[in-house]
N, C-alpha and C positions, 0 to 999 in steps of 0.2 A: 624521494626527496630531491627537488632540481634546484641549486643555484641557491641554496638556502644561507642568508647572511643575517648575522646578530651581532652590535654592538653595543658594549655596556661606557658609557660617559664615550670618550675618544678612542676607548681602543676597540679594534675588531678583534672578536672572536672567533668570529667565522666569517669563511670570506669565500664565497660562491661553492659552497661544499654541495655535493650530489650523490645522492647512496640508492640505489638500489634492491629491495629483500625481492626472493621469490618465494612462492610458497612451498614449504616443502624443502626448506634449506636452511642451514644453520650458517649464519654469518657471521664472522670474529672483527669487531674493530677495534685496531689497538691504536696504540701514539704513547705518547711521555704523560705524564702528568702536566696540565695546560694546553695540549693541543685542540681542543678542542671538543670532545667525545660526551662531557657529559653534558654541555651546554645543546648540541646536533643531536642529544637522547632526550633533553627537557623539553624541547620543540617538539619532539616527536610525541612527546607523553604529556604537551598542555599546558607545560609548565610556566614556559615561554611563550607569549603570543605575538610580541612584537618585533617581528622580522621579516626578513627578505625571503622571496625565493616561495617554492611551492611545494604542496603534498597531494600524492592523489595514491589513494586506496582504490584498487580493482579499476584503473583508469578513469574513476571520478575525482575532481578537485575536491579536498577537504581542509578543516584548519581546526585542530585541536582549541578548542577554549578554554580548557580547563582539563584537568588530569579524570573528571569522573566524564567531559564529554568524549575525552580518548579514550575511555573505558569504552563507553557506549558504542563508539567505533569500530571495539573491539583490539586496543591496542595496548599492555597491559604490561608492567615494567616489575620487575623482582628486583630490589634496593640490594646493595651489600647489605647494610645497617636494615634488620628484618623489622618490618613495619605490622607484625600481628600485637593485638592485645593481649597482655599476660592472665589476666583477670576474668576473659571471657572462653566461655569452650570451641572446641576445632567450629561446631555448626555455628555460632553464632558470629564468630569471626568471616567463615566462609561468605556469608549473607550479611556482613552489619550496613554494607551501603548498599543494599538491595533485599533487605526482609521478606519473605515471603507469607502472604496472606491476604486478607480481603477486609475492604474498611476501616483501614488502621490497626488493626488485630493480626498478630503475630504469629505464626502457625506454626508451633513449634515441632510437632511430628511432622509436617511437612520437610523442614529444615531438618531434620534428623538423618530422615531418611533422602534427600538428593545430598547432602553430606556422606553420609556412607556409599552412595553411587559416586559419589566423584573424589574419595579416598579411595576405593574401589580401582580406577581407573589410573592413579599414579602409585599402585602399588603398598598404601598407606592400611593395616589392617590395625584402624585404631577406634575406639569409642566415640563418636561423635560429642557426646556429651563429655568427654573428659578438658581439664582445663588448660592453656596451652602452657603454663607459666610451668606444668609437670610434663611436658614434653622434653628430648632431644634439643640440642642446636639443630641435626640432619633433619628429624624428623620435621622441625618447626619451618628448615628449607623447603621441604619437599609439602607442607602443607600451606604456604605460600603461591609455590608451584600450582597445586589442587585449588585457590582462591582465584588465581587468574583465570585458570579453565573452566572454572564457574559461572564466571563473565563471558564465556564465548570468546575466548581472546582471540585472534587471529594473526598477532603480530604479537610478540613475545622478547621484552628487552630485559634481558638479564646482567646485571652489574657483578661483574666476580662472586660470581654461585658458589665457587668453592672455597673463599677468604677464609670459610674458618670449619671446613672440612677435611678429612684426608681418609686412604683406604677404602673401605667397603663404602661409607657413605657419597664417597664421590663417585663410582661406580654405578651405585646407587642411580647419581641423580643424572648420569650420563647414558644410563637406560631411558630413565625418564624423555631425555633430550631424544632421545632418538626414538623413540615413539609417537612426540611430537611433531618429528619432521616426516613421519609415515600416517600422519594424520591431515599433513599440509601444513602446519603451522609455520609461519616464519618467523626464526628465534634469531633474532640480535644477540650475540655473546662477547661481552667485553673481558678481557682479561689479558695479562701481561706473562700468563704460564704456553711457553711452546708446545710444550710436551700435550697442553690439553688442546691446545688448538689444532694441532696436527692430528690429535685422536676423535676430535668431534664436529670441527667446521665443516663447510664446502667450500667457501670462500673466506677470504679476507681483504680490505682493506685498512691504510694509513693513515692517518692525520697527523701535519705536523706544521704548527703555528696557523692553525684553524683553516688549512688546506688539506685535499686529497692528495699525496702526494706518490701513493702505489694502490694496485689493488691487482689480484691472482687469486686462482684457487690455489685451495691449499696443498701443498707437494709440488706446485710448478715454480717455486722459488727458494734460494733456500736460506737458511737464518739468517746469515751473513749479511744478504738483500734488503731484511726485510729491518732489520737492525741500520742500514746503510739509509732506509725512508726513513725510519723512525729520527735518527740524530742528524741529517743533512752531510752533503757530501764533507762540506770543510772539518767536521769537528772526526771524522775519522781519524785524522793523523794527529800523532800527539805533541811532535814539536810547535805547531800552533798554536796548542792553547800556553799560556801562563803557568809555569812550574813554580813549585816554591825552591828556595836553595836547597841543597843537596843534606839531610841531616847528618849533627856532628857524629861519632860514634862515639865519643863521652857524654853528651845528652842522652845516648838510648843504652846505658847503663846500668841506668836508676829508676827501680818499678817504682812506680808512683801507684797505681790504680792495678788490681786485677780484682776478678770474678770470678768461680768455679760454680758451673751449672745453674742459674740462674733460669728460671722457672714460672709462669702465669699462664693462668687456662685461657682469658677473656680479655683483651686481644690476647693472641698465643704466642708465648714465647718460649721454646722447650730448648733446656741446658746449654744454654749459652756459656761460654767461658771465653776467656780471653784475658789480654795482659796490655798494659799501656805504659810507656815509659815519660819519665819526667821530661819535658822540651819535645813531647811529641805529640803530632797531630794526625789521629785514625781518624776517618772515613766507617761510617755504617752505612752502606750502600743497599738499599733495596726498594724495591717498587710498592704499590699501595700495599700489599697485604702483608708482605715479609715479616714486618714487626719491628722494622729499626727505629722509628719512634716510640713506639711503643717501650723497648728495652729503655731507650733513657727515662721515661717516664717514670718504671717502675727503682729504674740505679736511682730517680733524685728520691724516692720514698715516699712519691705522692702516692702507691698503690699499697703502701702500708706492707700488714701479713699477705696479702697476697700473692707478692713478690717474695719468691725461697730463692736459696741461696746458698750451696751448703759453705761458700766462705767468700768472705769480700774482706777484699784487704786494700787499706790505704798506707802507701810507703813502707808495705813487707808487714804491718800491725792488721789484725786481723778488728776487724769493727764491724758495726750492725748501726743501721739505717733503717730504720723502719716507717721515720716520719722526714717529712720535708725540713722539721729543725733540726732533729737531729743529724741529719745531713748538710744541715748548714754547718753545723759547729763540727763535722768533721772540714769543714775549709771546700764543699763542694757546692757547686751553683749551677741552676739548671736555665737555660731560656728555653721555652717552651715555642712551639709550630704555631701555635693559636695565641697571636702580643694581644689580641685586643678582650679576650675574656680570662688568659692564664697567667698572661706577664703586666698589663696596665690597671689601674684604677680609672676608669672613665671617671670624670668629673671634676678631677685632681690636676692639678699643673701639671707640667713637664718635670719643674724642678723637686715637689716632691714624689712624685712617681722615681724619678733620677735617686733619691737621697733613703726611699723607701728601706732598704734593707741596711741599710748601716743606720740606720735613726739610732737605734740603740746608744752606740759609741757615739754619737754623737750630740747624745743629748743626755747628760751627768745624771743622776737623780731623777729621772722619769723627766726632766724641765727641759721645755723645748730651749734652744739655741738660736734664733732665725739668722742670726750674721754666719754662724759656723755651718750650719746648712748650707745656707747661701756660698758660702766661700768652695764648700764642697762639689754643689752643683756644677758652678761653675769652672770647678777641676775636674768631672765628670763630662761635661759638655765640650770643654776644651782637647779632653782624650780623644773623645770619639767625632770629631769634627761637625755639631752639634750649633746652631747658633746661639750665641748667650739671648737672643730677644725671645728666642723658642720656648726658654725653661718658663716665662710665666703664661704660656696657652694652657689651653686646658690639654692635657695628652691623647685623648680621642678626636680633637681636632687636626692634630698631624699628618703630616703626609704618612703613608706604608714606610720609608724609610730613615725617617726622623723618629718612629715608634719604635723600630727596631735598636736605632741607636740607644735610646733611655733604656729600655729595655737593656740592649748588653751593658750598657754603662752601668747600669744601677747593681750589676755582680763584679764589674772590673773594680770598682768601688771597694768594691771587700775582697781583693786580692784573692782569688779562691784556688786551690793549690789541684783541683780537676773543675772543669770547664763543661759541661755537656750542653750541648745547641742541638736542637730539633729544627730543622729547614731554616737555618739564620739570614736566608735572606733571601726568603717567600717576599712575593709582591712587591720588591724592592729598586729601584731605578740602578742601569750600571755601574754610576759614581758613585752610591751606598752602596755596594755589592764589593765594589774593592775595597774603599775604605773599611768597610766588616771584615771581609778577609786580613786585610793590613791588618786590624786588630788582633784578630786568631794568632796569624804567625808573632806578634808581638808578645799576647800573652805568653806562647809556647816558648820563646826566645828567654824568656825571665825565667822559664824551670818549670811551670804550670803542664799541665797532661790535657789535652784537650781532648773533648768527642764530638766528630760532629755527623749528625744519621742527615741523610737526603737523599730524594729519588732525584735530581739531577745529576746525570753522572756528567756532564761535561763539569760543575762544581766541584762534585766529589774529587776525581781525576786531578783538577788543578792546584786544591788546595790541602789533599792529604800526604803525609810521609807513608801512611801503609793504607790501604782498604782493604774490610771486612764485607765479605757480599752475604746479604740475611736472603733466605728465602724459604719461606712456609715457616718464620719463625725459628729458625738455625741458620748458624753459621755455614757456608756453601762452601765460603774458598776464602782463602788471606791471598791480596793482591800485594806484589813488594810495588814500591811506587814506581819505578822503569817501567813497569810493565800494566799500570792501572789507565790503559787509555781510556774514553767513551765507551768505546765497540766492545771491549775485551769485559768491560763492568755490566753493562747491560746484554749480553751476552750471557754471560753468567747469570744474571737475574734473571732473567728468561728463561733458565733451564736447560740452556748447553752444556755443552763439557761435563758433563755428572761428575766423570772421571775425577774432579779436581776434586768434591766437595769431601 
């Protein structure tokens, strides 16, 4: 891939990026969240057609059109989020965009048996005929794996293979990988775990703000360096960025919020515990797969029983959450990573998306109020520096950072005595990014417990009193804020320092 550029409305995504695979080698690209990786993977796999820059396979010019003409290609991508059908067996999945037989007619022994030859060849000793929805997670990876090499793949982009494996089955499929590369294949491997990438790349390169900004083999560099590409040279030192004040030691007194082992298979999030005091602001620190969105999801009770617990307690009272209202009515509000399908009503103004969750109180007898709404709104819009002419667009019409405001406003609204935010200020321009922050430390300032998970650790870093680093779904390390720079947070997410965890 030479010089390859994509931009979505005004912004670049990518800006003259150039990657090279060779056959027969395993290539790791990492970056931050946003730099650019999976847009320079959509390109590659068709998803993308309209860009800059060139691809040429075996030193011919080509251009993916579509993700089955990158097939065709031979160019063949494993999703984190597994793209088999539950419903159909390994053979019919194997072949559903390539059937095999003659005049329309379906050859099912045919598919049987080059199914059992190509489980056969990743190690998979399973029933062709069985259905996949009664498989493994591992297994379902690795017969993934088996659907690509069915296609002839030859270029091989893998998204975090192992997001939601651990032990033998990673092992597993890092056999696999390197059978692959003793076949020739060249396997793109995205991921944010050191530890794997030091045990199965040959190379790596960086991307950061849709540039190449390092690239080495693997062991000729070492964390430090490659963490120094990843966050840019200025955000290493941490007097630079924006601190909050220094917290009271009467504010971190009073347990507002703890957890003891908190528990989901799907995303994983294994015995979590931890403690939050009243006027304080934790940091869930971890990169795509750790699980720190995912643990607020299941603390606000949108994951019901499936989120265990063996005890949550709010203000030292031990209580059960099991649904989103009940967790409202313990005093706790969740904004969610995704405003525009978890947190908004498309359709709906500004101002009652803003009024959504107090409606109740505010409306006597089931009877709507529209002045006391209104008056509300506009105490809402005012908190969060919102323009009053905003509250009557429709909320899908907003900017990314005007959605984000209704959004936090429509919980600051109901005074909630814990706070959890999932990425508060995804997509968001800088002057919504501090004014959001301004708000965090405000609410924490009045006694409120805040949480807030993100994979931005220059964020994280500037705006917590303590950081929590998640990784494979536990706790790794409690950062005290002195020392929660950039480097030292993503560092840890990455799989250094074990020692700490």
């Amino acid at each position: 891939m030479e010089h390859i550029t994509k931009r979505f409305g005004r912004a670049t995504v990518l800006d003259g990026v150039s990657l090279d695979l060779h056959a027969g080698e395993v290539h790791a690209l990492l970056g931050e969240n946003g730099a650019g990786k999976s847009t320079l993977l959509k390109i590659l796999a068709g998803v993308h057609t309209d860009h800059g820059g060139s691809i040429f396979l075996d030193g011919r010019l080509v251009r993916p059109r579509s993700p089955a003409h990158a097939g065709a290609l031979g160019i063949a991508v494993i999703h984190q989020e597994l793209s088999l059908l539950p419903a159909l067996s390994i053979a019919e999945n194997l072949f559903v965009e390539r059937p095999l037989g003659r005049l329309g007619w379906i050859d099912r022994r045919r598919e049987r048996a080059s199914a059992a030859r190509i489980l056969g060849e990743v190690g998979l000793e399973l029933d062709p005929d069985m259905l996949v929805e009664g498989l493994s997670l591992p297994e379902r990876q690795l017969v993934e794996v088996a659907r690509a090499l069915g296609r002839g793949a030859r270029v091989l982009i893998m998204d975090e293979p192992t997001s939601a494996l651990a032990g033998p089955a990673i092992d597993r499929l890092f056999e696999l990988v390197s059978g692959l590369r003793a076949r020739g294949v060249a396997v793109v491997y995205v991921s944010h775990r050191m530890e794997e990438i030091e045990r199965i790349a040959d190379r790596l390169t960086v991307l950061r703000d849709g540039r190449v900004v390092g690239s080495a083999r693997v062991g000729e560099v070492p964390l430090d360096q490659v963490v120094a590409w990843m966050l840019g040279p200025r955000s290493l030192a941490a007097e630079e960025l924006p601190r909050p004040a220094p917290a009271r030691e009467e504010r971190l007194s009073v347990e507002a919020f703890s957890v003891d082992s908190v528990a989901f298979e799907r995303p994983l999030v294994d015995r979590v515990s931890f403690v939050v005091f009243a006027g304080e602001i934790v940091g869930l620190f971890g990169l795509s797969d750790a699980g720190a969105g995912e643990l607020l999801l299941g603390l606000s009770g949108a994951l019901g029983a499936r989120a265990r617990a063996k005890e949550v307690r709010i203000s030292s009272v031990p209580v059960r959450m099991g649904s989103p209202r009940e967790a409202r009515a313990l005093g706790v509000a969740f904004v969610p990573a995704d405003r525009k399908s978890m947190g908004l009503v498309p359709g709906m103004t500004a101002e009652h998306n803003g009024t959504l969750v107090t409606l109740p109180s505010l409306s006597p007898l089931g009877l709507l109020r529209p002045a006391r709404e209104r008056r509300a709104a506009l105490g809402m819009a005012a908190d969060v520096g919102l323009r009053p002419e905003a509250l009557a667009m429709d909320a899908a019409t907003l900017s990314g950072g005007n959605q984000q405001k209704v959004v936090l406003g429509k919980w600051l609204l109901d005074e909630p005595r814990l706070l959890l935010c999932d990425e508060p200020t995804r997509g968001v321009d800088v002057g919504a990014k501090a004014e959001i922050h301004a708000k965090l430390r405000a609410l924490a300032a009045r006694g409120a417990a805040v949480l807030v998970a993100g994979s931005d650790a220059r964020e994280i870093a500037a705006l917590a009193d303590r950081v929590l680093v998640l990784r494979r779904g536990r706790i790794a390390a409690e950062v005290a804020r002195a020392e929660a720079t950039p480097a030292a947070l993503l560092a840890l997410a990455m799989g250094h320092d074990e020692g700490r965890a």
